[in-house]
N, C-alpha and C positions, 0 to 999 in steps of 0.2 A: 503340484506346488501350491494351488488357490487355497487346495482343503484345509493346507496346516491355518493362513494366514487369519488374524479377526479381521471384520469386518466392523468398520469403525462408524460409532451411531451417530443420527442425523444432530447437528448443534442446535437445529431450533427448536425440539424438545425442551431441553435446558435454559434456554433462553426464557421460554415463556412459561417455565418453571419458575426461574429467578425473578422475571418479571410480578408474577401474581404474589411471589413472596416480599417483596418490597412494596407492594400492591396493599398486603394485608397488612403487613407493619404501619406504612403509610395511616391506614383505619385502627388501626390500634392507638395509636399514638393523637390522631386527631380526635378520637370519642373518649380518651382515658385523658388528657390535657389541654387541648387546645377549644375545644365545644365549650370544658367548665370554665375557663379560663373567659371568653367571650361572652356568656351568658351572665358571668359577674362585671362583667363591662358594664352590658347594658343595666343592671342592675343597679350598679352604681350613681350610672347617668341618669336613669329615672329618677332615684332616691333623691340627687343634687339637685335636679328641675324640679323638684316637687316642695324643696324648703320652701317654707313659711313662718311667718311673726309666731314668736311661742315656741317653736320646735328647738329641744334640747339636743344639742349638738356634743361630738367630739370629734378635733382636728386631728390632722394627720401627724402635727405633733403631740398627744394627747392634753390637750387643753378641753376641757368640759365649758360651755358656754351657751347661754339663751339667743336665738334667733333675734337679733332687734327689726331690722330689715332685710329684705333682697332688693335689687339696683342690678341694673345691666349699666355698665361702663366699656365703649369700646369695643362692643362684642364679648365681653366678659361680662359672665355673672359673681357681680360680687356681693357678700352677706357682712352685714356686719354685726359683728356677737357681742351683748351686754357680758362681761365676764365676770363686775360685776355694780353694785347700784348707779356711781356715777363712772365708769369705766368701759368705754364702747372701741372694738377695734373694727378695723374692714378687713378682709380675708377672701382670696377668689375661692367658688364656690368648690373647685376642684382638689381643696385644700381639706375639705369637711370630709372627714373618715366615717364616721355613721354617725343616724339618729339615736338618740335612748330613749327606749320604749317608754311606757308608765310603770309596766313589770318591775322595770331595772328600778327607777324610781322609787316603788312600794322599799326594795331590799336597802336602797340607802339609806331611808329614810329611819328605816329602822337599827340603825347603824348608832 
């Protein structure tokens, strides 16, 4: 009677089959989203530590604006932007969506 029966295979095969396959997904997923995702973090937070007097800005609501100051208040870095001659607002720095090159500058001007 044993001959006819199968003989049923070990489960931790499978196991560490499925393991290594959640394993790679796992690295798929953190080198295809989460690595770029962090690396524009830090990217960002450089670019905002780095404002200075004169740097041409755009906020996170697109408002275009000149550097007047930076000021830390509170543990906050706040800038405040000439937007424009006599017109100065303060803004936390975490609010400034990127710099504009000169580049960008040459193409408006030509505008």
């Amino acid at each position: 009677m044993n001959g006819w029966m199968l003989q049923a295979a070990p489960a931790g095969g499978q196991a560490m089959g499925t393991m290594i396959m959640f394993g790679g997904m796992f690295l798929i997923i953190y080198f295809m989203m989460m690595r770029p995702a962090a690396k524009q973090q830090k990217e960002l937070k450089k670019m905002r530590s780095s404002l200075k007097k004169g740097d041409k800005v755009i906020t996170a609501g697109g408002m275009r604006a000149k550097v007047d100051t930076v000021k830390e208040i509170d543990g906050h870095q706040i800038v405040v932007l000439q937007i424009d001659d006599n017109v100065k607002v303060e803004f936390l720095a975490s609010s400034i969506a990127s710099v504009v090159r000169s580049n960008e500058n040459a193409v408006e001007k030509s505008k």
